[in-house]
C-alpha positions as CSV (number, residue, x, y, z in Angstrom):
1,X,49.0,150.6,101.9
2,X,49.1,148.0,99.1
3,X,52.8,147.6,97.7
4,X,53.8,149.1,94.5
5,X,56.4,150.4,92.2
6,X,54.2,152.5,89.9
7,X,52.9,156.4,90.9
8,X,56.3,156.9,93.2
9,X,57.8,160.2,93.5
10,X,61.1,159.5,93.4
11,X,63.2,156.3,92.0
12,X,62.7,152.8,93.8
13,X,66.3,151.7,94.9
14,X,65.2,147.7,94.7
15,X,67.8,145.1,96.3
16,X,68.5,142.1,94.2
17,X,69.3,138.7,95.3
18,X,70.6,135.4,93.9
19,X,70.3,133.0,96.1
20,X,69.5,129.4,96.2
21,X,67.5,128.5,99.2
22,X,64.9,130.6,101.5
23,X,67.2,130.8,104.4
24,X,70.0,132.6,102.2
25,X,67.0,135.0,100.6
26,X,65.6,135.9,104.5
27,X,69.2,136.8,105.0
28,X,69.8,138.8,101.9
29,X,66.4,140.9,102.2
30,X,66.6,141.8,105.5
31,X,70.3,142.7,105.0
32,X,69.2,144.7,102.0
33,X,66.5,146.6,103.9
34,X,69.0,147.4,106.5
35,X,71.2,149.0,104.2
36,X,68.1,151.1,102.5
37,X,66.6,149.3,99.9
38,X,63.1,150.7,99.1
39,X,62.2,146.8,97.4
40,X,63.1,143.9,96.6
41,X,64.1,141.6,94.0
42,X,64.3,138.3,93.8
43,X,65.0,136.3,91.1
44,X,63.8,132.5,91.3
45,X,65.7,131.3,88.5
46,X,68.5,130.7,91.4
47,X,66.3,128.9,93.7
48,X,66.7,125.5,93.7
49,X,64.0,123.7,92.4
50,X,63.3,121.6,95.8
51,X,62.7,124.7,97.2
52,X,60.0,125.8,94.4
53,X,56.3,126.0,96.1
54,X,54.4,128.1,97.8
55,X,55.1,127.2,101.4
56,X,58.5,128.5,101.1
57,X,57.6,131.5,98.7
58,X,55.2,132.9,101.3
59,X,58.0,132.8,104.1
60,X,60.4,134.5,101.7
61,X,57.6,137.1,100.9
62,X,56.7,137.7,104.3
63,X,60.5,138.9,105.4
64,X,60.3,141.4,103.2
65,X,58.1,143.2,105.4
66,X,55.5,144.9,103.4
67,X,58.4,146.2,100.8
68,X,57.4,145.8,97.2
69,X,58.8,142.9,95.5
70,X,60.3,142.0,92.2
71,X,60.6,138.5,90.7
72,X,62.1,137.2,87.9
73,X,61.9,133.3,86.6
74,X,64.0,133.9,83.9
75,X,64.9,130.1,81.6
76,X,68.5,130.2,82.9
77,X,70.2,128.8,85.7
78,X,68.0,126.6,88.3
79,X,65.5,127.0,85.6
80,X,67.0,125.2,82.7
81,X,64.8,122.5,81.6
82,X,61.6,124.1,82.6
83,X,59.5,124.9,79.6
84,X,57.9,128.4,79.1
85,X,54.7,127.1,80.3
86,X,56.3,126.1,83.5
87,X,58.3,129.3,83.8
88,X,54.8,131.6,83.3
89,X,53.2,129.6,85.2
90,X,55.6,129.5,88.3
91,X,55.5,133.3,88.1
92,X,51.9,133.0,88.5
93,X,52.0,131.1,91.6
94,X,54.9,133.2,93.4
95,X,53.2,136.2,92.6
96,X,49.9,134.8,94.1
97,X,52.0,134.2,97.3
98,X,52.7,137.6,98.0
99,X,55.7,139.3,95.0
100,X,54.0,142.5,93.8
101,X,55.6,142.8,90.5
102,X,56.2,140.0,88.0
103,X,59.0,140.0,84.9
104,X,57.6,138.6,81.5
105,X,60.7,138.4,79.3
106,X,59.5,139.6,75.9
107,X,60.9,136.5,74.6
108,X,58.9,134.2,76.3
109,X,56.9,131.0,74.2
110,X,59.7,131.7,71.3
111,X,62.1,129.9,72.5
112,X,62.6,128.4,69.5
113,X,63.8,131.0,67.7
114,X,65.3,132.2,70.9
115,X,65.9,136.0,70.7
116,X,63.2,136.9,68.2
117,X,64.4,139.4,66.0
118,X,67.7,139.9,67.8
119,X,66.0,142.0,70.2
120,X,65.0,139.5,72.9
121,X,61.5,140.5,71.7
122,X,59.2,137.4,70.1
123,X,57.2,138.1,67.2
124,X,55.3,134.7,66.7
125,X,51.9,136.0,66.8
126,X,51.3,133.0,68.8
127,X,53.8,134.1,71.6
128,X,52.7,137.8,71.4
129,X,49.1,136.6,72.3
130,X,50.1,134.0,75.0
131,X,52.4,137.0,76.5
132,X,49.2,139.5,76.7
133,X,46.9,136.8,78.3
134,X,50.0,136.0,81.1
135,X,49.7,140.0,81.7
136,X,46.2,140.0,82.2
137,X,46.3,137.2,84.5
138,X,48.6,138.9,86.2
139,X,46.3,142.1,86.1
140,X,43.7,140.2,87.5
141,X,45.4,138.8,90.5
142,X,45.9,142.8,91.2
143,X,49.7,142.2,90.6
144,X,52.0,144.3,88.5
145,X,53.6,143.1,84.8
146,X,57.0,144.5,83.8
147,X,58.1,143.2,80.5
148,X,62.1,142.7,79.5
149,X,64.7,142.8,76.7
150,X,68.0,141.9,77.3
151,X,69.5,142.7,74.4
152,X,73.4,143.2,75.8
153,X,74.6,145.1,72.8
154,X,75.0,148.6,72.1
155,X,71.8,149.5,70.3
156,X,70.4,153.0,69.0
157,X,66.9,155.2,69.7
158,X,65.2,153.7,67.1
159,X,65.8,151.0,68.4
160,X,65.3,151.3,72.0
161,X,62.3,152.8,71.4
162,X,61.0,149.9,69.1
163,X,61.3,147.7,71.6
164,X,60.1,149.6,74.1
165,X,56.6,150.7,72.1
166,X,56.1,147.2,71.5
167,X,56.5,146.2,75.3
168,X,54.0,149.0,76.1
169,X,51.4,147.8,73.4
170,X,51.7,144.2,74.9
171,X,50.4,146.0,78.3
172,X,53.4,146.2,80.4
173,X,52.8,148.4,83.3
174,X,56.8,149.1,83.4
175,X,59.1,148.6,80.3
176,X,62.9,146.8,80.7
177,X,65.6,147.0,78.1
178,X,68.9,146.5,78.9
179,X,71.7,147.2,76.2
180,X,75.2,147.7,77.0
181,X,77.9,150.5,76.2
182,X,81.2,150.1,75.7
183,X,82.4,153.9,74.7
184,X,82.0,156.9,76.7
185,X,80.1,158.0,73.1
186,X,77.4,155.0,73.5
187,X,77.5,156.1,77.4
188,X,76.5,159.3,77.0
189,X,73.9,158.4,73.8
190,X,72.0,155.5,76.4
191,X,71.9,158.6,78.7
192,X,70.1,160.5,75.7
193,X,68.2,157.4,75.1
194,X,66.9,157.5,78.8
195,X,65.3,161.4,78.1
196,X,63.8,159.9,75.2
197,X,62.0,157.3,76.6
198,X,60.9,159.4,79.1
199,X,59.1,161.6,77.1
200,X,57.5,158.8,75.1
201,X,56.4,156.2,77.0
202,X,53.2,156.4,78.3
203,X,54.4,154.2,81.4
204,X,57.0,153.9,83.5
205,X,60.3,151.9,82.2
206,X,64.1,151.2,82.9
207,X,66.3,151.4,81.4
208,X,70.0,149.6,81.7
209,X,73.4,149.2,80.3
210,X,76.2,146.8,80.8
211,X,79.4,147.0,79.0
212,X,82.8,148.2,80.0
213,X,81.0,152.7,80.3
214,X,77.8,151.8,81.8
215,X,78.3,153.1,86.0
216,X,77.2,156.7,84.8
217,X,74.1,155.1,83.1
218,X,73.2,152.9,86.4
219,X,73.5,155.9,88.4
220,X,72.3,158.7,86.7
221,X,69.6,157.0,84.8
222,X,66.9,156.7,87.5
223,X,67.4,160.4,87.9
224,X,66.8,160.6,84.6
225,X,63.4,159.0,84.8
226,X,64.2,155.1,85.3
227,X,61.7,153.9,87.9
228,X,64.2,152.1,89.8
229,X,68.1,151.6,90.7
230,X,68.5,147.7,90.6
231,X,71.5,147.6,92.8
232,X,73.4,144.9,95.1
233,X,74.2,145.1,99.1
234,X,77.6,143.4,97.8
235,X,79.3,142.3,95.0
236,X,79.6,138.2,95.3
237,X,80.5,135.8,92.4
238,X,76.8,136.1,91.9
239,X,75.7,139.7,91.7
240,X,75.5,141.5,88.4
241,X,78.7,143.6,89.1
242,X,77.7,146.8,87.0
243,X,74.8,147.3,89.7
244,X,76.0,149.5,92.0
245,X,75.9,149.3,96.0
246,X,72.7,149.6,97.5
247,X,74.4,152.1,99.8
248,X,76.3,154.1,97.0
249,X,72.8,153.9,94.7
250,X,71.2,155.8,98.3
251,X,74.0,158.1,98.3
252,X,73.6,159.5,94.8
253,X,69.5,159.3,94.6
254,X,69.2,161.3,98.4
255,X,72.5,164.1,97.5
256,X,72.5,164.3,93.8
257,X,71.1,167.9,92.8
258,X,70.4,167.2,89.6
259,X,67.0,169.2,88.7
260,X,67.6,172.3,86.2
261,X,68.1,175.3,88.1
262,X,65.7,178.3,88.0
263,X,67.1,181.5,87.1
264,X,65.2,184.6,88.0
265,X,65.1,187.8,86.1
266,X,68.4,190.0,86.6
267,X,70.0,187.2,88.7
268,X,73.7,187.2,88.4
269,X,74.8,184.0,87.1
């Protein structure tokens, strides 16, 4: 069966990794599937760039035995100096060796003006078109597109939903945003948010928070509808520390009871 993280019937719990070299990434994903990760993700902005080609990509890809995989190629880290071009175009290639699902942060090809309109989504015409012809390509090579805002602030619906509409018009198969909450009142309105976007998005998104009240948000919200956890097998100097565990992420998706009861007629309550 072709790998995939759209059409699932429950939420994906994917395993990230940050790590520099393919040895260290063999490791981490078979480590990860050991401890029950349902994917992979692996983010190449972390790999050194001696170790960017295809030779090594493939080897990576094929430890991960047939689980989907996630990459990003974000312009940070190992990344910095590549342009936007190279970035898009090295997601192109890692894909082609075997990742299933490809990130296209909605800022790409605006780096000038960096975060767009404070959203982390470009609206250069020019970028919006060069973003949609990097998802089709993607499209063609049968490969999956998930678009990203990082906007790491506390944002509303509106919002949210802005960004997300717009993600889904560009023709993300799955929509990211990730805000942040810092208030048990923002916690429980990113919560709200999650229903919301549930109900109106026509494709499958998550939805994240960071912040100093955003545990509930990573745990709950793929129960809520988020297509995936994005979770760690251990917290290092490099892992995102509000994912959670990939073992406490399993616990909560296989235990948590969280669909509405059904209350029959005369049943004591």
């Amino acid at each position: 069966m072709k790998p995939t993280f759209l059409n699932q019937n429950r939420p994906l719990i994917t395993g990230m990794i940050l790590k520099d070299n393919p040895d260290s990434i063999r490791f981490a994903v078979k480590n990860s599937i050991y401890d029950g990760a349902d994917c992979l993700g692996i983010q190449l902005e972390w790999l050194k760039k001696e170790y960017k080609n295809e030779e090594n990509y493939e080897k990576i890809f094929a430890a991960c035995s047939g689980h989907p995989v996630y990459i990003t190629n974000y312009r940070k880290d190992e990344n910095t100096g590549f342009s936007d071009e190279e970035l898009a175009e090295g997601l192109l290639v890692a894909l082609s060796c075997g990742a299933t699902l490809g990130d296209v942060p909605a800022s790409l090809f605006d780096s000038d003006s960096g975060m767009g309109i404070g959203l982390e989504l470009a609206m250069k015409q020019s970028a919006i078109d060069k973003q949609m012809r990097l998802i089709d390509k993607i499209h063609q090579m049968g490969k999956e597109a998930l678009m990203s805002s990082h906007v790491l602030k506390f944002a509303s619906a509106e919002t949210v939903l802005e960004i997300a509409y717009e993600q889904q018009r560009r023709g993300a198969d799955i929509v990211k945003i990730v805000t942040a909450a810092n208030s048990d009142e923002e916690q429980i309105e990113n919560l709200r948010i999650t229903t919301l976007l549930k109900k109106e998005l026509k494709v499958p998104f998550l939805f994240l928070s960071g912040g100093t009240h955003s545990k509930i948000h990573r745990m709950i919200g793929p129960q809520l509808g988020c297509v995936t956890y994005l979770a760690v097998r251990e917290h290092d100097e490099r892992a995102v520390s509000t994912q959670p565990t990939i073992k406490a992420a399993k616990a909560v998706r296989d235990n948590l009871d969280y669909l509405p009861d059904v209350i029959e007629k005369g049943c004591k309550l």
